[in-house]
C-alpha positions as CSV (number, residue, x, y, z in Angstrom):
1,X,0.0,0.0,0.0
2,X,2.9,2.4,1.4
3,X,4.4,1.8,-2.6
4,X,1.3,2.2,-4.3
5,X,1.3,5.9,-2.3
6,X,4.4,6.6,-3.5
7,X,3.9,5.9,-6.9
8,X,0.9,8.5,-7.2
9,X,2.9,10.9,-5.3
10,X,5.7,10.5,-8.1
11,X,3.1,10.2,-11.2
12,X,1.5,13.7,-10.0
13,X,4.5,15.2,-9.9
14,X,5.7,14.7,-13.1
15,X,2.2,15.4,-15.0
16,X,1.3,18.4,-16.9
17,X,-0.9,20.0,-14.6
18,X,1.9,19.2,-11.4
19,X,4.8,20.1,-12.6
20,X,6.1,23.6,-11.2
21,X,7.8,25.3,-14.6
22,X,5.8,27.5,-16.2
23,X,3.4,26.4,-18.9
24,X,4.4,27.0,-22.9
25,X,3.7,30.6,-23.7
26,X,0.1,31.1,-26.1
27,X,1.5,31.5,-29.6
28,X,-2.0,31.6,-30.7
29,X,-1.8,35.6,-31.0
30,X,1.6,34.8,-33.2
31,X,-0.6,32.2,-35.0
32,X,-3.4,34.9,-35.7
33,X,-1.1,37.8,-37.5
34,X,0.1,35.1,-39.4
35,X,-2.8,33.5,-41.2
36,X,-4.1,37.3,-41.5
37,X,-0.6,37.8,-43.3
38,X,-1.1,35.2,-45.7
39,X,-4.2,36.0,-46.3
40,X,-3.6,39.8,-47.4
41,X,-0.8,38.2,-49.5
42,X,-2.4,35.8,-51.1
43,X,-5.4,38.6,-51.9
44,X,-2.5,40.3,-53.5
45,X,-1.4,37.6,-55.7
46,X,-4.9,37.2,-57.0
47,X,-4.7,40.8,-57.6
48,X,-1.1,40.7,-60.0
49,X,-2.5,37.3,-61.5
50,X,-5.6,39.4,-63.0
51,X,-2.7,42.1,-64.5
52,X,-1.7,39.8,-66.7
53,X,-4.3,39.5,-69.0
54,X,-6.1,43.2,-68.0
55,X,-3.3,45.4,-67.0
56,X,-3.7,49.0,-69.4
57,X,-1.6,49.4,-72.5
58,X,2.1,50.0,-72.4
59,X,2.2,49.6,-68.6
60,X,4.1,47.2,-66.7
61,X,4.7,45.8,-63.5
62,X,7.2,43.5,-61.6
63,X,7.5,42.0,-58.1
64,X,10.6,42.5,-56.4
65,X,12.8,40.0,-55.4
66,X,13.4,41.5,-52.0
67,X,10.0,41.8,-51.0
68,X,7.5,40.3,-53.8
69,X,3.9,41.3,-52.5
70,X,4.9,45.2,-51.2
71,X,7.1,46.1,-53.5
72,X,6.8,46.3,-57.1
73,X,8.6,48.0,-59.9
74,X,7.3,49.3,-63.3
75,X,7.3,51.2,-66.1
76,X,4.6,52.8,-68.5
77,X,5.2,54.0,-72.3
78,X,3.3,56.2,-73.8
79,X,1.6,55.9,-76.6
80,X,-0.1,59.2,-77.9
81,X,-1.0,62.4,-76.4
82,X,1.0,65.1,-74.7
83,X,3.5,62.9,-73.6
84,X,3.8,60.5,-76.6
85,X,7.2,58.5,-76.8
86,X,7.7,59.3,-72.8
87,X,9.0,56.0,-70.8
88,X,8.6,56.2,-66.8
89,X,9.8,54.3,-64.7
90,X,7.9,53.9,-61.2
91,X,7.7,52.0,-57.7
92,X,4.5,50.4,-56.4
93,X,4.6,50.3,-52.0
94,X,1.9,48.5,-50.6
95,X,1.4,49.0,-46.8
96,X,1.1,46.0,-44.4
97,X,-2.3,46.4,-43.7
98,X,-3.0,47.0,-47.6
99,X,-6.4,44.9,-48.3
100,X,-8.0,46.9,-45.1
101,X,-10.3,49.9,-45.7
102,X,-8.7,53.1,-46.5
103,X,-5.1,51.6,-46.8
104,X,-3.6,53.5,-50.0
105,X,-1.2,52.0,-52.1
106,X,1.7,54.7,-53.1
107,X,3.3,55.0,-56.4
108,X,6.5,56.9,-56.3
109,X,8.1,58.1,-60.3
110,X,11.9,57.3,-60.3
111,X,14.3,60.1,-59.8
112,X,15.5,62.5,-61.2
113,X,12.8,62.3,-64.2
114,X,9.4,62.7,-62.8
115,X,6.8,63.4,-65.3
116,X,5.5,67.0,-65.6
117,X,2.0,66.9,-64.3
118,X,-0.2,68.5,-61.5
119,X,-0.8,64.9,-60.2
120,X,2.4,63.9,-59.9
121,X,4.7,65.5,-56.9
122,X,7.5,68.0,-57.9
123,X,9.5,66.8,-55.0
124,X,9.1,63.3,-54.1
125,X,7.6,62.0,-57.4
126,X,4.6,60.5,-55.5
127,X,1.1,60.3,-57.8
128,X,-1.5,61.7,-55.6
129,X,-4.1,58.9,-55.8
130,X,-6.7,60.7,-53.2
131,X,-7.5,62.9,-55.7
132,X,-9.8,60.6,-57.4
133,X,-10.3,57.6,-54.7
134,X,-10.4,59.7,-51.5
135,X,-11.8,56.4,-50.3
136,X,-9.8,53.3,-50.9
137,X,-11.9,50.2,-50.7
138,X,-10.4,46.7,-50.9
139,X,-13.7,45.6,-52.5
140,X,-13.5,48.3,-55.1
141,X,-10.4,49.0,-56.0
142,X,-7.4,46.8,-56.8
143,X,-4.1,46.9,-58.3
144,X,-5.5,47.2,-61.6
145,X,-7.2,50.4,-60.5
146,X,-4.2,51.7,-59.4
147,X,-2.2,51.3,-62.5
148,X,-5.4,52.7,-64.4
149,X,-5.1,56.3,-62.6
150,X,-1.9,56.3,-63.1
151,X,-1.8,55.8,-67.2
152,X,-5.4,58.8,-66.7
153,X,-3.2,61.1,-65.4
154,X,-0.9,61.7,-69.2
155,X,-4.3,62.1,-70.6
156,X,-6.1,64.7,-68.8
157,X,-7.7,67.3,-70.4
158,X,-8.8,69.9,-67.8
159,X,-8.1,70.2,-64.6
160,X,-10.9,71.7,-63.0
161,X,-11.1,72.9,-59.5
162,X,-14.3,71.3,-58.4
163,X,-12.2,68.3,-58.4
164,X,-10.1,68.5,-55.5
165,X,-7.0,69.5,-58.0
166,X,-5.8,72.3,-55.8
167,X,-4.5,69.6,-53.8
168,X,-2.1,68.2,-56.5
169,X,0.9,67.6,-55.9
170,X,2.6,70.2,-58.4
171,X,0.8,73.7,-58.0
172,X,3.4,75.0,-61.0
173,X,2.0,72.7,-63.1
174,X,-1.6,73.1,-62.0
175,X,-1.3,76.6,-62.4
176,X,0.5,76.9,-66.2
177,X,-1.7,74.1,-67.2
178,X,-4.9,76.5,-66.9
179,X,-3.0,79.7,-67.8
180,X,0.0,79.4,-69.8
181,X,-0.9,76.0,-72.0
182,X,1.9,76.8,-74.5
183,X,4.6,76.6,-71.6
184,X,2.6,73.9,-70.1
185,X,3.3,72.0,-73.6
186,X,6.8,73.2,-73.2
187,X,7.6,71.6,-69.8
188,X,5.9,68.3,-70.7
189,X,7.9,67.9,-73.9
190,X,11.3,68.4,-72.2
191,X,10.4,65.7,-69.5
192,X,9.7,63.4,-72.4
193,X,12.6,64.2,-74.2
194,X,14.4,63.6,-70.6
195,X,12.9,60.6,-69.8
196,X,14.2,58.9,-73.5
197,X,17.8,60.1,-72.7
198,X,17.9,58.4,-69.0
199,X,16.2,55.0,-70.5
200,X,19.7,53.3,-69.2
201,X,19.9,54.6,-66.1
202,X,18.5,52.5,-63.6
203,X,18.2,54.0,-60.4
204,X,18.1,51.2,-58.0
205,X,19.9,47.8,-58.1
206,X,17.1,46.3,-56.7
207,X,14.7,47.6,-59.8
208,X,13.1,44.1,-61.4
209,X,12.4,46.6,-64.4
210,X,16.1,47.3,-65.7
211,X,17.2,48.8,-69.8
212,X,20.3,47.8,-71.0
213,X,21.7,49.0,-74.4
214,X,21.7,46.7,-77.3
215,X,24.9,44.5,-78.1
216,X,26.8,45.8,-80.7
217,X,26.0,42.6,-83.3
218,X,22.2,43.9,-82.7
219,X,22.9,47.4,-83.6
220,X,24.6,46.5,-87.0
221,X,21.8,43.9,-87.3
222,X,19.0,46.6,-86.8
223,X,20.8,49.3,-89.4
224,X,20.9,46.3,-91.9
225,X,16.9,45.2,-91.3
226,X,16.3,49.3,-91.4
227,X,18.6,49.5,-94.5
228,X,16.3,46.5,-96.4
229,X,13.0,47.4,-95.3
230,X,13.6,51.3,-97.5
231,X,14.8,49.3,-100.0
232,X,11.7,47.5,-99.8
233,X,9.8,50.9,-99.7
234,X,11.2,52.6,-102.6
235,X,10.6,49.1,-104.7
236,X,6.5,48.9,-103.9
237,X,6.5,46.3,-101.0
238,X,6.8,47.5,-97.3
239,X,6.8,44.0,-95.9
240,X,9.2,42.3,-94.5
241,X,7.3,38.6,-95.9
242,X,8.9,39.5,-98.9
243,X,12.1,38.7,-96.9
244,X,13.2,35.3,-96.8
245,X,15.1,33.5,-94.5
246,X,18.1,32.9,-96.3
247,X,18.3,36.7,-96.2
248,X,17.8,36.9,-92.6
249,X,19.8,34.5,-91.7
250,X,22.9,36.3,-94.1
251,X,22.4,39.5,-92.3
252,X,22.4,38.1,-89.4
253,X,25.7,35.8,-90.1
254,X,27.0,39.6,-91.6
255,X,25.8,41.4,-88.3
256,X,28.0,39.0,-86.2
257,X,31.4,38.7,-88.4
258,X,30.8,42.9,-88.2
259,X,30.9,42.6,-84.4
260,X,34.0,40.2,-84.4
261,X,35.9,42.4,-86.5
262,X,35.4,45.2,-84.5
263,X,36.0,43.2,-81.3
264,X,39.4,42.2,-82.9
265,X,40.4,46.0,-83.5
266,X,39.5,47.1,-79.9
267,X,41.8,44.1,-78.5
């Protein structure tokens, strides 16, 4: 009996609810964040997947490797319009809590070319996106909406008070916009011009969205293709089916003994 006594004594003291160290600490709070985390992300996933088939014209978007569901990189050409032939780079931050009412994604332009335009800050580059969603709301509005104010804003054609544009972010541009439209013009077309000239110059070495200039074989192969399609012109056919590919494979073979040749003289 005395043994059986000791036995419970020495069972109770090693059981869960016995024992004197301190019980594991409630994750469950950890647990929460987490799935709510995942969730947002995976909301955001759904939202890039639809940009692939629906995202507006000439406009373009990449994750980041660093941080692939807050941070994307992009660019938008431009097609027509005031700013036709302008290429701008930007940067997509969404917020943690992005997916939650009234959580704005931000859209900075890329330094030092930001685009001429009332919407866009003169300073930071940020497109002011309250202007026309001074409500964000995650059931609305997506990634898609973003990207579509942001291609609106290089086609604006008045700028009219009664809609909140005093609160743009470039007052200049506000102001010449509505009272000197020939210097208006001006300013947009040396931006363009700008943006063209700093195609190469990639701000950040994180950017996913990254120019690099043509190999020199391509070059020579482009000024051949250029150099046959006027001939093509000035005979009556402006197609290149007329071409065959024995030809495009010679200028080709041409464009890369070029290259050689002028990779022996610089050695």
């Amino acid at each position: 009996f005395s043994n059986f006594i000791m036995l419970k004594r020495i069972t109770t003291t090693l059981s869960p609810k016995g024992r004197n160290d301190q019980d594991p600490p409630d994750n469950s709070k950890g647990s929460k964040i987490d799935r709510v985390k995942a969730l947002k992300d995976y909301k955001i996933s759904i939202e890039y997947k639809h940009l692939k088939q629906h995202a507006p014209g000439g406009v373009y978007l990449i994750p980041s490797f660093d941080v692939p569901m807050r941070l994307f990189f992009g660019v938008i050409f431009l097609r027509r319009g005031l700013y036709t032939n302008g290429i701008f780079k930007f940067r997509v931050i969404l917020p943690e809590d992005y997916n939650d009412v009234d959580t704005f994604p931000r859209v900075f332009f890329d330094a030092p070319i930001f685009p001429y335009n009332p919407m866009v800050d003169e300073k930071t580059g940020e497109l002011n996106i309250k202007i026309s969603y001074p409500n964000w709301d995650p059931q609305k509005h997506y990634l898609i909406t973003l990207l579509t104010h942001l291609k609106k804003i290089f086609y604006v054609k008045s700028f009219d008070k009664d809609n909140n544009f005093e609160q743009c972010g470039n007052k200049e541009a506000l102001h010449l916009f509505n009272s000197n439209k020939k210097e208006y013009i001006a300013r947009v077309m040396k931006c363009v011009k700008e943006s063209q000239a700093r195609i190469y110059a990639n701000q950040s070495s994180r950017s996913t969205v990254v120019f690099k200039e043509d190999a020199l074989q391509y070059q020579i192969l482009r000024e051949m293709m250029e150099i046959k399609i006027k001939q093509q012109t000035l005979s009556g056919s402006s197609s290149l089916q007329h071409l065959s590919r024995s030809g495009i494979f010679d200028m080709v073979s041409d464009s890369m003994q070029g290259w050689n040749s002028t990779e022996g003289l610089d050695s």
